[in-house]
N, C-alpha and C positions, 0 to 999 in steps of 0.2 A: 265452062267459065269457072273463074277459080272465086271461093269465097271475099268477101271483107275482112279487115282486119279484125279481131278475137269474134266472127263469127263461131267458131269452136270452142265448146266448153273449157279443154284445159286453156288455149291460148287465154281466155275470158278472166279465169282463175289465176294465171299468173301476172296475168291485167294489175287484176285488184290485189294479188300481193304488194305488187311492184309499187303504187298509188300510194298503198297503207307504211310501206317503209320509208319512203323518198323523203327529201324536202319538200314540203309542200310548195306551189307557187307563192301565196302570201307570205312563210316564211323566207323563203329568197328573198322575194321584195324587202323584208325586215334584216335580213342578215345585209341585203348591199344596204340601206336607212344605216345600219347600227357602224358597216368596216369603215361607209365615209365620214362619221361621227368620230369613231376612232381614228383616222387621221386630220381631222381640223383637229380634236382633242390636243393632239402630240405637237404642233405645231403650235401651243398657247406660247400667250406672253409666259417666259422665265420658266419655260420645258428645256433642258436639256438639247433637246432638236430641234430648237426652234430655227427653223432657216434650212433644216438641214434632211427634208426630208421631199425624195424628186418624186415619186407615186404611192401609191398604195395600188395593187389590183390582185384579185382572183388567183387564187392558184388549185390545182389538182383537181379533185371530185367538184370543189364550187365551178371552179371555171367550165368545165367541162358538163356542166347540167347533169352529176351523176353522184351528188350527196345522197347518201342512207342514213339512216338510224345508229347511231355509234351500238358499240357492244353490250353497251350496259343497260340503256334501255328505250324503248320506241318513242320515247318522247324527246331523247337529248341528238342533238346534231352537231358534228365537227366541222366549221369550217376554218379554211384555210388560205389564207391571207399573207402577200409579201408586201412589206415597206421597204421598200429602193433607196437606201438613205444617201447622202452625199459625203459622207465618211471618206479619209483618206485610204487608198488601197493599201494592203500588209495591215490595217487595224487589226488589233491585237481581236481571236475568238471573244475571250471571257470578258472584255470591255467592249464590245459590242452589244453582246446580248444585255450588259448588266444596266447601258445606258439607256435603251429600247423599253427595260424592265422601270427603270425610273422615270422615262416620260410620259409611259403609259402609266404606272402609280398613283404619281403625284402624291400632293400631300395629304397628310391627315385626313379624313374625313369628305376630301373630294370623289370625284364622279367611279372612278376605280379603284379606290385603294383598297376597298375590302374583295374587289373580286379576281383578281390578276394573280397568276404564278411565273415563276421563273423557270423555264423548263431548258432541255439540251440544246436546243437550236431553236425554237422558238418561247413567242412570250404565250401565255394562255388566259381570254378575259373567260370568265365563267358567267353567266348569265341564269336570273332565276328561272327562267323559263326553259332549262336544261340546254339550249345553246351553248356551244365552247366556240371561242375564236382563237382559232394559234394564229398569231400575225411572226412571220420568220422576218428576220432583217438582214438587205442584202446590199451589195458593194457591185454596184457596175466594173466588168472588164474592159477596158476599152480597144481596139484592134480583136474585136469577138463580132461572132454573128449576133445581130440585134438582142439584147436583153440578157445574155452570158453576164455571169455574175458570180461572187464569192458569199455565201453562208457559213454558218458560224458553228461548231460544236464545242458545247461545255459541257459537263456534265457537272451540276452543281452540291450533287450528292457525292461524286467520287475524284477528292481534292487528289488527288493520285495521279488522273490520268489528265495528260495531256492534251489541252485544247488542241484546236486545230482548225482548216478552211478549207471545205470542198467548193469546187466548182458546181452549177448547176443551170439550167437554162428552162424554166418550168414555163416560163410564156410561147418559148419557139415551141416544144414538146404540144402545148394546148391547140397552137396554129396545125400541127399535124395532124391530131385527135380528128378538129372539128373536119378539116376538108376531107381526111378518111370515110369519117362516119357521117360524113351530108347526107340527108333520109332523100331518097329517090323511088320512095312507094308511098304509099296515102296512110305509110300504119302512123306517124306521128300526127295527123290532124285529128284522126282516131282517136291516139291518144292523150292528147290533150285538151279534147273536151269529155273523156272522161275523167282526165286526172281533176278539170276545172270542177267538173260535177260534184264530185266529191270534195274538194276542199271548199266549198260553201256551205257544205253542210256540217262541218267541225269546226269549232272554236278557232278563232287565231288570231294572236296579235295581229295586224298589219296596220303596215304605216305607207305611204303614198310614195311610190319611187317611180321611175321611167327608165327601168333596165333595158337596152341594147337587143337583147333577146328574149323572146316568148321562154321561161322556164318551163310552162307546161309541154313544150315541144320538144319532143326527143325521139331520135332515129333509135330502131329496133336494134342497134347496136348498142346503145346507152338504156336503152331499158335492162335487156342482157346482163350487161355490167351490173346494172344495182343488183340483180338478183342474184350473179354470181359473188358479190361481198355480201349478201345479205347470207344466202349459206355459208360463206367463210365465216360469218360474224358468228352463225347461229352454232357452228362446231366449235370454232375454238374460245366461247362463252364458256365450255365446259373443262378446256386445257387450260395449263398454264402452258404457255408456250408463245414464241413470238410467233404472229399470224403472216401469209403472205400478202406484201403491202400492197394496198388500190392501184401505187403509182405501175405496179408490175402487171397486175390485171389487164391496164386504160391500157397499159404496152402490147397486150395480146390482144385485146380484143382490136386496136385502134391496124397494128400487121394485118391482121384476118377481117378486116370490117364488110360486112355483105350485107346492104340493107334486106328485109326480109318482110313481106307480110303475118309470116305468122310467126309470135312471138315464139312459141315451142321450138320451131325449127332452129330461131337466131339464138337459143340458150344452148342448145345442143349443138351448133355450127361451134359457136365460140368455148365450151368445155370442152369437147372433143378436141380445138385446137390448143389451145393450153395444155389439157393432158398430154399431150404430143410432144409437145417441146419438152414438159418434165420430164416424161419417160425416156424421152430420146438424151436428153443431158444422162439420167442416172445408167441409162444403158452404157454408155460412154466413161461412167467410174465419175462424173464429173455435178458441181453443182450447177443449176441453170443459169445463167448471165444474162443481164438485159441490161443496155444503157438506152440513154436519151436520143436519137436520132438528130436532134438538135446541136447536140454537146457529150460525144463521147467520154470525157469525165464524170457526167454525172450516169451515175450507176444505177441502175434501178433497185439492184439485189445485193445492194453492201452487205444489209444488215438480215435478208432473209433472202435460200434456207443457209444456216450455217452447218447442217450437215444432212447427208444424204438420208437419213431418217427424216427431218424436215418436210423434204420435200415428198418423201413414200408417204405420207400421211393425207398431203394433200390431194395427192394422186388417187387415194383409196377415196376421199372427198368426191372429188373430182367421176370414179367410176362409180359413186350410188347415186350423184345427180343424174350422170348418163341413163342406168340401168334403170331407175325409179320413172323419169320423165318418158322413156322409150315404152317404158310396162305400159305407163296410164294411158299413151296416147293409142294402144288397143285393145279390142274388144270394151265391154260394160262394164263401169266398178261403180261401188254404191260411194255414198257420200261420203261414209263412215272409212271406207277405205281410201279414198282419196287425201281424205282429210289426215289421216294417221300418217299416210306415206311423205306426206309435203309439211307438217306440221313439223316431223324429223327432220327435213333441212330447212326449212326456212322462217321455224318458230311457231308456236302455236296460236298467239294471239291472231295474225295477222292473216294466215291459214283460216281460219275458223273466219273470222270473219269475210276474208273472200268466198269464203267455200258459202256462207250462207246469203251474201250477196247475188251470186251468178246463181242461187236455186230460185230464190224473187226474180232475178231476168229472165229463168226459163220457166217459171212458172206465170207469170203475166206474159210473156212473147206464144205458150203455150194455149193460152185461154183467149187471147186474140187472133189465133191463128198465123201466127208468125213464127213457127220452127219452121225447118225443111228437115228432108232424108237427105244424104246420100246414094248414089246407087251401093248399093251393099251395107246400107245401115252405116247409124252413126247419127245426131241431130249438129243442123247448122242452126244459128242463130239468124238474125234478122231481116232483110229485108226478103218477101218471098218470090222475087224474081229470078232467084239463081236457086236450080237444085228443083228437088221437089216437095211439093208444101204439103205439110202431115196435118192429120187431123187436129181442128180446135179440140183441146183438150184442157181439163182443171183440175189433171194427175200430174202430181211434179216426179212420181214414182218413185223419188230415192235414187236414181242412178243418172250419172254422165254420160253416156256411148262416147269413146273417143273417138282421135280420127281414124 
């Protein structure tokens, strides 16, 4: 019989990484409370948009239940937000965003005006609670596949360069995501009542919503993903360079999606397949392409890698997640080493804190008599009907056994 979901140490440990980066549930609930507040906002009496705005919804990592922790630090989170406006089609770039940028403002001393930026293609509210909203503003294509659309680039720092309007279709893209990655193993009930576990015991705004989907539910596909931008976050923290974007990630993981019991196996299925693609593009002299399956125009890798160094860096990325996660998952390694090797990709705080969480699981499932063996060594975790049940013990001894 095969175990439960993070019955295994590392799976257990990549658990509570995953838990510690993500959006919390409660936060979700407060990001959809704050994006629909920002649209009645824009729609006030004497807003610039008043009349003139057909939705607001989810785009990218929010939609897709696979927001992380932005780059800078574990408490801020980006979400990202379209406004569907009713603008005429061919509206100019730089007057679109500029009017988006003024009914989100408003005046003096009102609800936003000290927190909003004017960015390239979207607007940005900043919130003190480290939250960012980019809300992008978009122009329906009409004779398109549902929700095809025109977005805006400006760049408001370089009067030089020429606005412009790409196509994009980020809702069709979502609808392909989710039916790919629909969890068809028991690791998302798994884990969402450990993700719930945990965010009742941390601080958090929340405010009362009735989101569409359970946010603590996610197919071992989408856990995956947060961990693979959580190590893209945690290397290129240290470069200056532009990083590869989420939107390219969601693209490979959503091609290759295998739901998986064990979380290990679905971070290594989906690295190993992305490295693939990289390597195979620079083998070829070429940089790697991805669009939207939705909407051929929108590109996924306009703006990264823009050269074949780019992409060999993430590649090298890419082979110490493989070679690191493949080491741990055999024979014993002690805490201290486990902790050193995963703290290197995926940050220290959050490491350390996993790493001392799953020693309290196996040191209380130890002293109740709920580990098992493996045949040939290795400790399972919880219930003791599968495997064989090792002695009550009240030595947490410092080591893992992987698998």
């Amino acid at each position: 019989m095969t175990s439960a979901p993070f019955d295994d140490p590392l799976d257990r440990i990549l658990m509570e990484i995953a838990i510690r980066v993500q959006l919390p549930p409660s936060k979700h609930d407060l990001a959809c409370q704050r994006y629909l507040a920002v649209a009645e906002y824009v729609e006030r009496n004497g807003s610039p948009l008043k009349d003139k705005i057909n939705r607001f919804y989810p785009q990218g990592s929010m939609a897709i239940g696979a927001t992380i922790a932005a780059r800078r630090k574990d408490e801020e989170y980006d979400i990202d937000i379209v406004a569907e406006l009713t603008l005429p089609l061919g509206s100019d770039a730089e007057e679109v965003l500029d009017i988006l940028f003024d009914a989100i403002r408003g005046e003096p001393g009102s609800r936003y005006y000290n927190m909003v930026k004017r960015r390239t293609r979207c607007i940005t509210i900043y919130y003190a609670d480290g939250m960012h909203m980019d809300i992008t503003p978009a122009i329906l294509r009409p004779n398109r596949l549902q929700r095809t659309s025109d977005i805006f680039h400006d760049d408001p720092d370089e009067k030089s360069e020429t606005p412009y309007t790409l196509l994009m279709n980020a809702w069709g893209f979502i609808q392909v995501y989710k039916h790919n990655t629909a969890d068809t193993t028991a690791f998302a009930d798994a884990y969402a009542k450990n993700a719930r576990a945990f965010d009742i015991r941390v601080e958090a705004e929340t405010e009362d919503v009735d989101p569409q989907e359970d946010p603590a539910r996610k197919s071992s596909d989408t856990v995956a993903l947060q961990l693979l931008k959580r190590m893209r976050n945690t290397k290129y923290s240290r470069r200056d360079l532009r990083m590869p974007p989420s939107i390219y990630l969601s693209k490979c993981v959503s091609d290759a999606a295998a739901p998986a019991a064990s979380l290990t196996d679905a971070v290594l299925h989906h690295a190993k397949n992305i490295r693939g693609r990289l390597v195979e593009a620079d083998n070829r002299g070429q940089l790697v392409h991805e669009v939207n399956p939705t909407c051929e125009e929108d590109c996924f890798t306009d703006r990264w890698p823009e050269t074949r160094a780019d992409q060999r860096i993430f590649i090298h990325d890419l082979d110490e997640l493989i070679s690191t996660l493949t080491r741990l998952r055999r024979g014993d390694h002690s805490m201290k080493d486990m902790m050193d090797a995963l703290s290197d990709i995926f940050g220290a705080p959050p490491v350390k804190a996993a790493v001392r969480a799953v020693q309290d699981h196996v040191g209380t499932a130890s002293q109740r008599g709920q580990t098992r063996h493996r045949a040939g060594g290795g400790i399972l975790l919880g219930t003791p009907s599968i495997g064989r049940l090792a002695p009550t013990s009240t030595n947490m001894g410092g080591k893992l056994p992987s698998r």
